[in-house]
PyMOL Python script that loads the backbone (N, CA, C, O; Angstrom):
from pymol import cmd

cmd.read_pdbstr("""\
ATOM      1  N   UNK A   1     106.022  74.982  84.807  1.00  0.00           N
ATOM      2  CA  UNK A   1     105.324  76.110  85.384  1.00  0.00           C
ATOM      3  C   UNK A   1     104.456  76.787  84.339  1.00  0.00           C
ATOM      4  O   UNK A   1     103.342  77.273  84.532  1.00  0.00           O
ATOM      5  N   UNK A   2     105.101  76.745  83.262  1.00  0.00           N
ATOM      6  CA  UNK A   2     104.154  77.706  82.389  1.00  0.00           C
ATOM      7  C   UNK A   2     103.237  76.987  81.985  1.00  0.00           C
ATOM      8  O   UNK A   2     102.179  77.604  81.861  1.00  0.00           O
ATOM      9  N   UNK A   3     103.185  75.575  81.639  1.00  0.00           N
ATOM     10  CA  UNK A   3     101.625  74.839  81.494  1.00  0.00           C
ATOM     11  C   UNK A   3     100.470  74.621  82.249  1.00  0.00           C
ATOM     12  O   UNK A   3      99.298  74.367  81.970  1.00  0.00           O
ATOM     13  N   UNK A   4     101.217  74.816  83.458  1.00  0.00           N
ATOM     14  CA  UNK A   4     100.107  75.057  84.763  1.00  0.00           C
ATOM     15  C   UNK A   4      99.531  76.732  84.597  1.00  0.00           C
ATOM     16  O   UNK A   4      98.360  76.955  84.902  1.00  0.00           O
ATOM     17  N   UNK A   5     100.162  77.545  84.246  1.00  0.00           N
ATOM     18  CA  UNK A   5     100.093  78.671  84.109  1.00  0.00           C
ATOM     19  C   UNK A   5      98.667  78.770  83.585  1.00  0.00           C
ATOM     20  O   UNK A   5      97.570  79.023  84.082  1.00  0.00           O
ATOM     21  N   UNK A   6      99.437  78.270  81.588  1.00  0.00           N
ATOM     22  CA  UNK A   6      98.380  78.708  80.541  1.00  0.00           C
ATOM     23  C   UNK A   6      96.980  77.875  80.819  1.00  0.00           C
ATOM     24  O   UNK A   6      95.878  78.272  80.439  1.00  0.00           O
ATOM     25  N   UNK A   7      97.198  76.741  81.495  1.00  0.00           N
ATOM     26  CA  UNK A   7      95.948  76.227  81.766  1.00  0.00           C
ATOM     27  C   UNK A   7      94.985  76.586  82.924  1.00  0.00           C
ATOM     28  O   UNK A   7      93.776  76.354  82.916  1.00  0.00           O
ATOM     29  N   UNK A   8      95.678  77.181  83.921  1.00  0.00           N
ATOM     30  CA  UNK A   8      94.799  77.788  85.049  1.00  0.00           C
ATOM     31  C   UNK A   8      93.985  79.260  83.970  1.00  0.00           C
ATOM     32  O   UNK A   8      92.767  79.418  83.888  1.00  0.00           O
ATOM     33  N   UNK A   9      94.995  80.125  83.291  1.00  0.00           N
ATOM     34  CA  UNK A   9      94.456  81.352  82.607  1.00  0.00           C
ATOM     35  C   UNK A   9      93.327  80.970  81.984  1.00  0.00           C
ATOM     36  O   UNK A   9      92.253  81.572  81.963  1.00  0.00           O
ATOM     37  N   UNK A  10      93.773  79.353  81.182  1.00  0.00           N
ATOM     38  CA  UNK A  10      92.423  79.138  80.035  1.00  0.00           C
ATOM     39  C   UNK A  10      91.195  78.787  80.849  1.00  0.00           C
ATOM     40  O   UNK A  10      90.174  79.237  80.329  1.00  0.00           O
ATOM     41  N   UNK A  11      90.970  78.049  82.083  1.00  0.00           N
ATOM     42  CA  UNK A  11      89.936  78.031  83.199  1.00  0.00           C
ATOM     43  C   UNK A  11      89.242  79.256  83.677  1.00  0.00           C
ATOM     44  O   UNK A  11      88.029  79.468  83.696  1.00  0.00           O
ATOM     45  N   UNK A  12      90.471  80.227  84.159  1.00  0.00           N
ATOM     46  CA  UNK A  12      90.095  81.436  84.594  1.00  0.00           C
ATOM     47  C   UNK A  12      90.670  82.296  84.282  1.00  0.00           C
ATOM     48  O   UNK A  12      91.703  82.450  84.934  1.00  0.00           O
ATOM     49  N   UNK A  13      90.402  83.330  83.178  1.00  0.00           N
ATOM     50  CA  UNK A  13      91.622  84.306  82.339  1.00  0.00           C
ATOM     51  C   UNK A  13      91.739  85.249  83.682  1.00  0.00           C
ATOM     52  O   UNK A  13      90.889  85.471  84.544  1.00  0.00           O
ATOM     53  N   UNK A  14      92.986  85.691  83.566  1.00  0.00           N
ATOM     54  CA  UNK A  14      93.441  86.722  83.935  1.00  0.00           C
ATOM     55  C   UNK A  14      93.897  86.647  86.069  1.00  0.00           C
ATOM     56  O   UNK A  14      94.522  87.387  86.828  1.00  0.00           O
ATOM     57  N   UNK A  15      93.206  85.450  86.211  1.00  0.00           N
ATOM     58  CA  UNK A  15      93.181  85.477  88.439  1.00  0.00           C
ATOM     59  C   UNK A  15      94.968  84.934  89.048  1.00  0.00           C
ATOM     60  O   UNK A  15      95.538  85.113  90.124  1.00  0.00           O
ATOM     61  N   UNK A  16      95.537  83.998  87.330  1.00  0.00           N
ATOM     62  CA  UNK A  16      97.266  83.732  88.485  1.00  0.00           C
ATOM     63  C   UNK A  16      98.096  84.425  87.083  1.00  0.00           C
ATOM     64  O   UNK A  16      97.978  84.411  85.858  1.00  0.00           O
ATOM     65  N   UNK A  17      98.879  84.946  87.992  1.00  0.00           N
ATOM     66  CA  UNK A  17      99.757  86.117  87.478  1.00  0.00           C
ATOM     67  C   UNK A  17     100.996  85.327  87.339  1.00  0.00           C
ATOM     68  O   UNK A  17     101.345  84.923  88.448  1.00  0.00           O
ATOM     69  N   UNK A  18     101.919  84.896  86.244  1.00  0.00           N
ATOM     70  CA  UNK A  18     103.228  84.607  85.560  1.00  0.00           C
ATOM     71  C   UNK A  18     103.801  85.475  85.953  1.00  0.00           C
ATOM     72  O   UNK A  18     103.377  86.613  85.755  1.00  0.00           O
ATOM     73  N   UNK A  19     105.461  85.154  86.945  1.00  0.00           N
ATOM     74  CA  UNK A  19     106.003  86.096  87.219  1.00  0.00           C
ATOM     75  C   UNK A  19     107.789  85.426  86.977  1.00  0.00           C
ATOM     76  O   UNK A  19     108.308  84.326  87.168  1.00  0.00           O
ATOM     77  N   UNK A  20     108.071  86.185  86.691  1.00  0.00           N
ATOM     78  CA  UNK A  20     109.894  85.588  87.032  1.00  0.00           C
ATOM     79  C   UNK A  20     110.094  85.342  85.508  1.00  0.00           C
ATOM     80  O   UNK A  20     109.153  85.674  84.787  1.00  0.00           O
ATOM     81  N   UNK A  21     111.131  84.837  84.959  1.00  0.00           N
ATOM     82  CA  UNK A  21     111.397  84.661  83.449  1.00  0.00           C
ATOM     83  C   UNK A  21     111.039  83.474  83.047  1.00  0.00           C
ATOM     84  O   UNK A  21     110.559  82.648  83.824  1.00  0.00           O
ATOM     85  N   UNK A  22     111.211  83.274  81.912  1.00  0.00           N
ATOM     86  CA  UNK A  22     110.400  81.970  81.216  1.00  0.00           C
ATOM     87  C   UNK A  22     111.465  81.470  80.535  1.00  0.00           C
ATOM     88  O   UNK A  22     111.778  81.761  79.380  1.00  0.00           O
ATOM     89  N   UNK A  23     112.275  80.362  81.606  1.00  0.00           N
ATOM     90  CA  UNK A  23     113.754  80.431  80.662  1.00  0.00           C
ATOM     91  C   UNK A  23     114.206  79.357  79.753  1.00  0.00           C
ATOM     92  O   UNK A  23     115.333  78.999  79.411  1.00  0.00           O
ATOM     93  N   UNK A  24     112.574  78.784  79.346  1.00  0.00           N
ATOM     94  CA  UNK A  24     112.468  78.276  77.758  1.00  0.00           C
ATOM     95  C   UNK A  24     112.913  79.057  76.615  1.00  0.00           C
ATOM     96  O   UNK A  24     113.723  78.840  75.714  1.00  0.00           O
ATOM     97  N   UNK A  25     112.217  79.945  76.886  1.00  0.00           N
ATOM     98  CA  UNK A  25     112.621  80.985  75.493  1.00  0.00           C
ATOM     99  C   UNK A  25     113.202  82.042  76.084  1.00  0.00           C
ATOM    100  O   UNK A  25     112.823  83.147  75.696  1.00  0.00           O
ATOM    101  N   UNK A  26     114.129  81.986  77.028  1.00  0.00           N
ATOM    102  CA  UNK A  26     114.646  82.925  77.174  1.00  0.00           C
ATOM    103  C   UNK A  26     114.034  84.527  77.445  1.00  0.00           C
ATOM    104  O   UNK A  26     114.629  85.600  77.545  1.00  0.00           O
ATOM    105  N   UNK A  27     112.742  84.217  77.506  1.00  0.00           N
ATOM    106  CA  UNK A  27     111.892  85.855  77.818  1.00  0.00           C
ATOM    107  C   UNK A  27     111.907  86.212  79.024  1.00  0.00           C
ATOM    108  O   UNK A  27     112.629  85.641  79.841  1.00  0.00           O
ATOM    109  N   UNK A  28     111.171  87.144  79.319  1.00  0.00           N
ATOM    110  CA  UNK A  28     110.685  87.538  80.291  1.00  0.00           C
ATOM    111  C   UNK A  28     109.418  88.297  80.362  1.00  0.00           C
ATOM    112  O   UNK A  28     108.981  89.155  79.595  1.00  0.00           O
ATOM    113  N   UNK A  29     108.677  87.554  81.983  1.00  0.00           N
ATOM    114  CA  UNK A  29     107.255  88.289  82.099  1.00  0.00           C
ATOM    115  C   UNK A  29     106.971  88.842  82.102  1.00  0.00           C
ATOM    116  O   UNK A  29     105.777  88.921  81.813  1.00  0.00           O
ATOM    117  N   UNK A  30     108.033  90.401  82.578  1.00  0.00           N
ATOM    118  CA  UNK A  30     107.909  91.147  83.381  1.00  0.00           C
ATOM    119  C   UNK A  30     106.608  92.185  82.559  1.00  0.00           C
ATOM    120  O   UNK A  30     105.744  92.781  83.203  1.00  0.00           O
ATOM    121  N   UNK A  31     106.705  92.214  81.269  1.00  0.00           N
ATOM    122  CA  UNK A  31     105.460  92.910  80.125  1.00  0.00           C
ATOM    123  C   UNK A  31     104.299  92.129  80.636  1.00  0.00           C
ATOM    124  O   UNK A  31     103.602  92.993  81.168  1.00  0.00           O
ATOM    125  N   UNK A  32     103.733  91.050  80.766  1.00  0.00           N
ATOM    126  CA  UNK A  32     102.956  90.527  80.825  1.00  0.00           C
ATOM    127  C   UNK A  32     102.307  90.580  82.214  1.00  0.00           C
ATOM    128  O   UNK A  32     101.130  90.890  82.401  1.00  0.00           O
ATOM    129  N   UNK A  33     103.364  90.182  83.365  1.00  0.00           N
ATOM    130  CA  UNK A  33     103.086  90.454  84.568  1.00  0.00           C
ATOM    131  C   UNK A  33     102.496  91.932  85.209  1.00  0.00           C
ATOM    132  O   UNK A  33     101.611  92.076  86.053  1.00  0.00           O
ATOM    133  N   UNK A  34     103.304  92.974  84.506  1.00  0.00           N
ATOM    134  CA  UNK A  34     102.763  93.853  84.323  1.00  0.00           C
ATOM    135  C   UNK A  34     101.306  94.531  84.083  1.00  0.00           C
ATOM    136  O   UNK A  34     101.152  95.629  84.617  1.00  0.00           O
ATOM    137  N   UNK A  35     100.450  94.109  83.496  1.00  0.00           N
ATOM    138  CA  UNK A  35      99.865  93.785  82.155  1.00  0.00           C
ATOM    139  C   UNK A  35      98.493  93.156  83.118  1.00  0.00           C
ATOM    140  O   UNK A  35      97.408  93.733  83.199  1.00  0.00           O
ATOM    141  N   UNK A  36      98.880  91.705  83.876  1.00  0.00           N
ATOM    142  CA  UNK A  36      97.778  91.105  84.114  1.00  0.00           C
ATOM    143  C   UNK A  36      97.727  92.009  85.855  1.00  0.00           C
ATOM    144  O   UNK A  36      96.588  92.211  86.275  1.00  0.00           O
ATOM    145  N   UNK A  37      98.687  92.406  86.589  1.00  0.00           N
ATOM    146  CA  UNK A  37      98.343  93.178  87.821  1.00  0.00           C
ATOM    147  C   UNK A  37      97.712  94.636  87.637  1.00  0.00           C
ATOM    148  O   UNK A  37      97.235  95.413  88.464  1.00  0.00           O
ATOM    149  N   UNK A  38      97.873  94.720  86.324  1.00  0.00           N
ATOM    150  CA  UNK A  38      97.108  96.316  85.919  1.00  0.00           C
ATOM    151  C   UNK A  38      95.350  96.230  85.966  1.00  0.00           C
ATOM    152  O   UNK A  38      94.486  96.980  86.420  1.00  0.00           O
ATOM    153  N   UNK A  39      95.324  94.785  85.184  1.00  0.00           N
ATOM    154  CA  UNK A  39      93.957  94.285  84.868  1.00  0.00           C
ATOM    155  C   UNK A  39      93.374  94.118  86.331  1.00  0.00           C
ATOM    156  O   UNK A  39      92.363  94.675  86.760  1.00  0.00           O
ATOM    157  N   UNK A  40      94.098  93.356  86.929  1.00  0.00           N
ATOM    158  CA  UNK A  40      93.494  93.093  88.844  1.00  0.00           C
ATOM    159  C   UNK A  40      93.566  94.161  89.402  1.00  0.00           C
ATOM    160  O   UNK A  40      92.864  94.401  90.384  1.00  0.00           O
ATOM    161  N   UNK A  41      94.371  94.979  88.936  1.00  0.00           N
ATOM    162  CA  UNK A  41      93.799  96.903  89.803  1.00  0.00           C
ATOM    163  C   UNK A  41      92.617  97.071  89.666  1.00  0.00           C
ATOM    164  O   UNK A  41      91.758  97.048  90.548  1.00  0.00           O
ATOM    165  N   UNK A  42      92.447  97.314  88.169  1.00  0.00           N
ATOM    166  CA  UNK A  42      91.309  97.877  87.641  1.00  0.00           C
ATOM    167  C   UNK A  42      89.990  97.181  87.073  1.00  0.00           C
ATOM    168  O   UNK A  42      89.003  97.913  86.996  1.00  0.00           O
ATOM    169  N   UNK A  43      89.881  96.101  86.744  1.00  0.00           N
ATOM    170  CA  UNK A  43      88.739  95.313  87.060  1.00  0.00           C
ATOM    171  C   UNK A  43      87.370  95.568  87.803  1.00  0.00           C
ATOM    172  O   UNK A  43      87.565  95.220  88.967  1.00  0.00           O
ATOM    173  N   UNK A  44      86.185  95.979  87.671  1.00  0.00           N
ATOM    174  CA  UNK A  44      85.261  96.033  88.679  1.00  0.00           C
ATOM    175  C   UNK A  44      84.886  95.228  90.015  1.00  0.00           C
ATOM    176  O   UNK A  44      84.364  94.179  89.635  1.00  0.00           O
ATOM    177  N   UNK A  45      84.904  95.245  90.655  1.00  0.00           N
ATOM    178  CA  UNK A  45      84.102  94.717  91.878  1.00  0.00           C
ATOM    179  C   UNK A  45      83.607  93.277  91.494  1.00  0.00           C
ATOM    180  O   UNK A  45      83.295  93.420  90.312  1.00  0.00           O
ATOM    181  N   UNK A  46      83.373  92.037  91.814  1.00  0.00           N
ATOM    182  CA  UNK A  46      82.272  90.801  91.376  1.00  0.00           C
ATOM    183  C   UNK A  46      81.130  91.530  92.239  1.00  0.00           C
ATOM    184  O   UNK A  46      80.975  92.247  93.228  1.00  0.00           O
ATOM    185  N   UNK A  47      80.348  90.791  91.086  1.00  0.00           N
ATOM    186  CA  UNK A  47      78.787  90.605  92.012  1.00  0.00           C
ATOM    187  C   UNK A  47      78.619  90.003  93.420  1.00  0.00           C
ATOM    188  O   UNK A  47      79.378  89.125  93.829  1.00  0.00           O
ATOM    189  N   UNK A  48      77.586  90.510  94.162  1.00  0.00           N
ATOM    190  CA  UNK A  48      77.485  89.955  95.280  1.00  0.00           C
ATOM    191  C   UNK A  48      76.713  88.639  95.081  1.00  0.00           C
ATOM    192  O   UNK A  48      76.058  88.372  94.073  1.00  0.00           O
ATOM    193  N   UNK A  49      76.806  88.158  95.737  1.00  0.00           N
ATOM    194  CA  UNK A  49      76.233  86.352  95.623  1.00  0.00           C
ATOM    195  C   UNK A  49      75.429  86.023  97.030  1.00  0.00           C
ATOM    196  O   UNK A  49      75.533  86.806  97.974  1.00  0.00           O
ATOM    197  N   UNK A  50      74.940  85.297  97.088  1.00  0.00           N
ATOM    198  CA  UNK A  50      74.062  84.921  98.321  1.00  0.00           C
ATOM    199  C   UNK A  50      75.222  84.411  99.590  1.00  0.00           C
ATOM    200  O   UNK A  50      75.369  84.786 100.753  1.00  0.00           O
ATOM    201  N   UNK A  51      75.838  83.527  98.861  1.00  0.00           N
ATOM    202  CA  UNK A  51      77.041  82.854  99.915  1.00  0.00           C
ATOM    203  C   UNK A  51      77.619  84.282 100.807  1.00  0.00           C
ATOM    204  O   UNK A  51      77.489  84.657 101.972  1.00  0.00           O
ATOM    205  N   UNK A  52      78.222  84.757  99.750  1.00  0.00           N
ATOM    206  CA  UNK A  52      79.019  86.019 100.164  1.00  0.00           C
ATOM    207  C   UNK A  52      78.037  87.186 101.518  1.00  0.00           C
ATOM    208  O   UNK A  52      78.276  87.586 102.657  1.00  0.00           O
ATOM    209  N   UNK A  53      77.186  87.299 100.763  1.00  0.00           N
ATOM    210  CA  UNK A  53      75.943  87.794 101.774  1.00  0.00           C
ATOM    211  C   UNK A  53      75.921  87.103 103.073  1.00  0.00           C
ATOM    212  O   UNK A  53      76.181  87.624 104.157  1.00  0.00           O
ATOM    213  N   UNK A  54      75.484  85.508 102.795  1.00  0.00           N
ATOM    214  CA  UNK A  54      75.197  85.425 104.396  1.00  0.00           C
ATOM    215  C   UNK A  54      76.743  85.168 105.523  1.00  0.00           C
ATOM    216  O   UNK A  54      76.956  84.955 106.716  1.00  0.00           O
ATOM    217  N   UNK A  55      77.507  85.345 104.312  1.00  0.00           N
ATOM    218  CA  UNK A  55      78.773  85.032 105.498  1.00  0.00           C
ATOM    219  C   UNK A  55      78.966  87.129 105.644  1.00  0.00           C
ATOM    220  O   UNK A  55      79.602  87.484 106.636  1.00  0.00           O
ATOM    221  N   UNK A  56      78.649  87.821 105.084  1.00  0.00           N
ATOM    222  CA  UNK A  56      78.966  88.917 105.922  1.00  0.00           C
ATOM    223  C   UNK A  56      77.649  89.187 106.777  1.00  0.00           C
ATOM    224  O   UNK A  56      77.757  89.997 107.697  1.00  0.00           O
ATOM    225  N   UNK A  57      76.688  88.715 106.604  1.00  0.00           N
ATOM    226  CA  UNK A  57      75.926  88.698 107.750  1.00  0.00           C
ATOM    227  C   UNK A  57      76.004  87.481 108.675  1.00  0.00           C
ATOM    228  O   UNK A  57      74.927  87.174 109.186  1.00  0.00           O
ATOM    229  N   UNK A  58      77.184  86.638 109.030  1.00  0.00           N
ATOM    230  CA  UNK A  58      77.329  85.975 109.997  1.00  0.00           C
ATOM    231  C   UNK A  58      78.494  86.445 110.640  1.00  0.00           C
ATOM    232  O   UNK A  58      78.814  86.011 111.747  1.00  0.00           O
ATOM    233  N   UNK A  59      79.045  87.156 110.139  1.00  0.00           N
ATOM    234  CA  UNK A  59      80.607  87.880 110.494  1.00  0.00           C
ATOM    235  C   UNK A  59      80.067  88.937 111.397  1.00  0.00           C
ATOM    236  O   UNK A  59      80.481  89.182 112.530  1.00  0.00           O
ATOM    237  N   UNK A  60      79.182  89.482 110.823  1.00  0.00           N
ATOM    238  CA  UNK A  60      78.526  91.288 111.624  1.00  0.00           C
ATOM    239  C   UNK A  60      77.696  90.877 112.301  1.00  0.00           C
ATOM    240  O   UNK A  60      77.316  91.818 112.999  1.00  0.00           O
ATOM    241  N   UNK A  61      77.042  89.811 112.580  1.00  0.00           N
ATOM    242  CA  UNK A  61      76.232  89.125 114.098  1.00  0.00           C
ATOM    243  C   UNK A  61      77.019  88.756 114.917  1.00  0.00           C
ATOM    244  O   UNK A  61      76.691  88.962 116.085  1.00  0.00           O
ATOM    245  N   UNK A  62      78.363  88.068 114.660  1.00  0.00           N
ATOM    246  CA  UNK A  62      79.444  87.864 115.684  1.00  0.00           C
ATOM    247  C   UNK A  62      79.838  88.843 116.166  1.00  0.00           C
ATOM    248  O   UNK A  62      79.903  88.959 117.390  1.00  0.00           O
ATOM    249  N   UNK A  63      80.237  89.889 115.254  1.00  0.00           N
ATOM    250  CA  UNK A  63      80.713  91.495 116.153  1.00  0.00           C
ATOM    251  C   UNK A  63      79.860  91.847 117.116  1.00  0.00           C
ATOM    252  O   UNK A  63      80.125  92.013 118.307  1.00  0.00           O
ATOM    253  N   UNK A  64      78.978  91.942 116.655  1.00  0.00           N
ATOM    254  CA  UNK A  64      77.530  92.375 117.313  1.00  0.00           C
ATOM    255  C   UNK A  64      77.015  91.766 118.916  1.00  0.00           C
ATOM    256  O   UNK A  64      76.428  92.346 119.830  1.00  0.00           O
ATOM    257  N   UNK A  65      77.453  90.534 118.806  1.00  0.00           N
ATOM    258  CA  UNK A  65      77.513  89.661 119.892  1.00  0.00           C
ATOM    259  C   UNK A  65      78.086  90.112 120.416  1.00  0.00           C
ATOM    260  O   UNK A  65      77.524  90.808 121.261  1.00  0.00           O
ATOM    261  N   UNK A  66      79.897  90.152 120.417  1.00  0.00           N
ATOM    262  CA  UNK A  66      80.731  90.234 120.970  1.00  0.00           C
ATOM    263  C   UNK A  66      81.112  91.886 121.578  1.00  0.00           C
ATOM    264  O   UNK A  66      82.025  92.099 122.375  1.00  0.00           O
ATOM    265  N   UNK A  67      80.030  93.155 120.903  1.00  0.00           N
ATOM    266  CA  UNK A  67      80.087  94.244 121.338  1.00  0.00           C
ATOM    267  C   UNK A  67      79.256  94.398 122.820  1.00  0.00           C
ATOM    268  O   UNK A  67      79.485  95.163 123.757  1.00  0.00           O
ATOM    269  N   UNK A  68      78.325  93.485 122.672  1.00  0.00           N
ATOM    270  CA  UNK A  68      76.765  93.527 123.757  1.00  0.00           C
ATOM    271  C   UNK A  68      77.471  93.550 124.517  1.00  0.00           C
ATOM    272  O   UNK A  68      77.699  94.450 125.326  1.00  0.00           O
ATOM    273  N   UNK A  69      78.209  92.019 124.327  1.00  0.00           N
ATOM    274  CA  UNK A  69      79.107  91.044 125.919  1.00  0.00           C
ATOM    275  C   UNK A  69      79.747  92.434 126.516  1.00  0.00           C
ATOM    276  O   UNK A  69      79.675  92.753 127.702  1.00  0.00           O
ATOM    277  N   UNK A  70      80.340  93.149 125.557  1.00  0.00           N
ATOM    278  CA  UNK A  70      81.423  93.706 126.240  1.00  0.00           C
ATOM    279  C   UNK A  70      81.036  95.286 127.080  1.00  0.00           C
ATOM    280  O   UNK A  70      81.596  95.861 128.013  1.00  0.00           O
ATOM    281  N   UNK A  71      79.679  95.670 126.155  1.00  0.00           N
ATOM    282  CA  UNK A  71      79.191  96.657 126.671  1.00  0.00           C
ATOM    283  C   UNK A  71      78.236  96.361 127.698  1.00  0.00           C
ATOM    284  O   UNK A  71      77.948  97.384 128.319  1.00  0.00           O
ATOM    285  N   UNK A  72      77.600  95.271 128.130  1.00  0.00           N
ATOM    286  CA  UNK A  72      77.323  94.507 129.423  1.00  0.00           C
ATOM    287  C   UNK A  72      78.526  94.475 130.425  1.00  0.00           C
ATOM    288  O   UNK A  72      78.316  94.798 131.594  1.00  0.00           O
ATOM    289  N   UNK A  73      79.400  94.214 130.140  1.00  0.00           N
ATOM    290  CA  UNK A  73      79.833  94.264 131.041  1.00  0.00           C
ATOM    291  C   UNK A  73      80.721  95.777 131.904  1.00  0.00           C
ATOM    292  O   UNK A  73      81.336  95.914 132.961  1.00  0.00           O
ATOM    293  N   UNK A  74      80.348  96.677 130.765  1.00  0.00           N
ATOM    294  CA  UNK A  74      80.523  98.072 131.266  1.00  0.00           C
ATOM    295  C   UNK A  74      79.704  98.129 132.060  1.00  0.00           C
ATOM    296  O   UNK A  74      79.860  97.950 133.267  1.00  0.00           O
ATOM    297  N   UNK A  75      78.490  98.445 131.376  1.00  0.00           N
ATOM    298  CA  UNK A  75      77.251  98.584 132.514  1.00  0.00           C
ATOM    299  C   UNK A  75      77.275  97.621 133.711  1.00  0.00           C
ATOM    300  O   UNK A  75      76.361  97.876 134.495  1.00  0.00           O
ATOM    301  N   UNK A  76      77.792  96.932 133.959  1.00  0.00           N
ATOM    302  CA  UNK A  76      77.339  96.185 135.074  1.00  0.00           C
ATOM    303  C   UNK A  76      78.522  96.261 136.008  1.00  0.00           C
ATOM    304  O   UNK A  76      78.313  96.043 137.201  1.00  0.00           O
ATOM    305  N   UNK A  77      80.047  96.618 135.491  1.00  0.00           N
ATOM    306  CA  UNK A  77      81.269  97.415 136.102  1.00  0.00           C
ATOM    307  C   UNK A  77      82.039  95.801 136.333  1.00  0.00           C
ATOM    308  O   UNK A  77      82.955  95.557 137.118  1.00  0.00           O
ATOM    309  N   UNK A  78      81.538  95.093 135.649  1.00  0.00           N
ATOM    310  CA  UNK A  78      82.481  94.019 135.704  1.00  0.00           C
ATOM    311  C   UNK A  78      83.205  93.594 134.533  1.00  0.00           C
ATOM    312  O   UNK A  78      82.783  93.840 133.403  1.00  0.00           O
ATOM    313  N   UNK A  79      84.495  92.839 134.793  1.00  0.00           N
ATOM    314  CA  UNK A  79      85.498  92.874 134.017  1.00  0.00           C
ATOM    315  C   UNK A  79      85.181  91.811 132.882  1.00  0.00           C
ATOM    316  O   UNK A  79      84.708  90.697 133.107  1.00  0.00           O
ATOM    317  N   UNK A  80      85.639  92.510 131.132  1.00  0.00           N
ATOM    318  CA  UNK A  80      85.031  91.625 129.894  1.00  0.00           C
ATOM    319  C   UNK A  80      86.093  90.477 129.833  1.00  0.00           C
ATOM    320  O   UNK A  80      87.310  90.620 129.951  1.00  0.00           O
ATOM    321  N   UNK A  81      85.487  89.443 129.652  1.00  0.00           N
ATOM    322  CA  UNK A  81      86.533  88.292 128.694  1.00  0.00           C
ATOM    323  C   UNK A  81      86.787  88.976 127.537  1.00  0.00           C
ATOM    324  O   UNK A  81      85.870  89.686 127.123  1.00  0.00           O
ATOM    325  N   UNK A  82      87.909  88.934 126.851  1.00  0.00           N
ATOM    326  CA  UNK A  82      88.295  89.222 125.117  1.00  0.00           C
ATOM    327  C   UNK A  82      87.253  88.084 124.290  1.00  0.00           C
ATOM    328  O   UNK A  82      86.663  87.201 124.913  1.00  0.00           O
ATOM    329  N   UNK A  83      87.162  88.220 123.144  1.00  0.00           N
ATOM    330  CA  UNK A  83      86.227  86.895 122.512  1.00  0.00           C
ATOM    331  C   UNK A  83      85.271  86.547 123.427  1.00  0.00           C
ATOM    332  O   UNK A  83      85.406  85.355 123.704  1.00  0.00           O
ATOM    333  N   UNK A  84      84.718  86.857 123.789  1.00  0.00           N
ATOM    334  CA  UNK A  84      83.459  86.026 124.816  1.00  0.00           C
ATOM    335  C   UNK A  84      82.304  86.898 124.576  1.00  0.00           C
ATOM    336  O   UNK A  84      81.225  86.656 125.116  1.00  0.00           O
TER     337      UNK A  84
END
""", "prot")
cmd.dss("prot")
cmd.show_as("cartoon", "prot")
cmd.util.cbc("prot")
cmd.orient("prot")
């Protein structure tokens, strides 16, 4: 476990969190674990990216869809499908 660990950290410092004891040497994470969920509190925001963009603008066109349907079918006094 812990070589999968140190090698995911050395790829990507700080994103998988070591938790439970390390009962090679008899330690424990709990300082460390500590330590790296403090860092994932407080960390800034990532940048926005294009991907990220067009999937929340394909997410908020689906709502959007799915509000019309439903407010069509107020106005028109007939009953909405859910999802439709």
């Amino acid at each position: 476990m812990d070589e999968v660990w140190r090698e995911c950290d050395r790829l990507v410092p700080g994103r998988v969190v070591r938790t439970g004891s390390a009962r090679k040497n008899a330690t424990n994470n709990a300082e460390h674990e500590i330590a790296a969920l403090h860092e994932l509190l407080t960390m800034a925001d990532p940048s926005p990216n294009v991907t990220t963009a067009a999937m929340e603008a394909d997410v908020s066109a689906d709502q959007l869809a799915c509000d019309r349907h439903a407010l069509a079918h107020i106005a028109t006094g007939t009953a909405a499908v859910p999802g439709r």
